[in-house]
Structure formats: structure tokens, C-alpha cells
N, C-alpha and C positions, 0 to 999 in steps of 0.2 A: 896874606889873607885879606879879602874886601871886606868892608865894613859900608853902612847904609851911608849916602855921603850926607857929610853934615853933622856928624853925630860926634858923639865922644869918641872913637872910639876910633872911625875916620880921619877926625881932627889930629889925634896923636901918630895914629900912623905916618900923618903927613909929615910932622913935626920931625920924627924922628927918622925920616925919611932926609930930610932937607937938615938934620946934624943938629937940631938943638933938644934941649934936656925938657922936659915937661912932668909937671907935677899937676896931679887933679885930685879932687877930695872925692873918694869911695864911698859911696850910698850901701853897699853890702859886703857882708864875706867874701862871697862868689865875687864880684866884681873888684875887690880888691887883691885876690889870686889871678883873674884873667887880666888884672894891666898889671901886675908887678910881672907877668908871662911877657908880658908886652917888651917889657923893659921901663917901668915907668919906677922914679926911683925917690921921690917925693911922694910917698901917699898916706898921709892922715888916711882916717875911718869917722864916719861920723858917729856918734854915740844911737841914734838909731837904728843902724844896722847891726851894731854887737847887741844891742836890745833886743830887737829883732829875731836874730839869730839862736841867742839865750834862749826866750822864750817858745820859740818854734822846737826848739831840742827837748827845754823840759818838758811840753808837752805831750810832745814823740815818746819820751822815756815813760810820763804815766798812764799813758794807754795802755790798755790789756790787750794783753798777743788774740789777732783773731785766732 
């Protein structure tokens, strides 16, 4: 898969391209599922992405069904 070059996301591809191990700090849920897909096997979360996350759900759950 190409990624934008220069990015996260690029930079890992390359990494593990060329056989070394790489570990990055996840800024969200979602992006700590698409690089552990990666193969990335070091990945903290940062506490505001599970904040984040929490918060976006509880409020999803207390909405009223349109």
C-alpha cells in the first residue's frame, strides 16, 4: 500500500521494508489498529486518544435515536 511520502505511515513502511523493527506512539484507536495491521509491535496510545474515544462513544450512546 503507498502511503503520502514523508509521513508516518511511509516512514514505517520503509522501515520495515529495509528489516528493521519500529515502534511509534498512536495518537487514536483507529490508528493504533491500522499500524499494529502494519505490523508495528511497539505501540503505546496516548491518553488522549482513549479520552478521545471514551468520550465520542458516550456521547454517541446518549443521543436519541432520530
Amino acid at each position: 500500500m503507498a502511503y503520502p511520502a514523508g509521513g508516518t505511515f511511509d516512514i514505517l513502511a520503509r522501515a520495515f521494508a529495509a528489516g528493521v523493527e519500529a515502534g511509534v506512539l498512536a495518537p487514536s484507536v483507529a490508528d493504533f489498529h491500522r499500524l499494529r495491521k502494519m505490523g508495528v509491535r511497539y505501540l503505546p496510545m496516548v491518553i488522549s486518544g482513549l479520552i478521545g474515544t471514551a468520550l465520542h462513544s458516550a456521547v454517541a450512546g446518549a443521543r436519541e435515536p432520530a
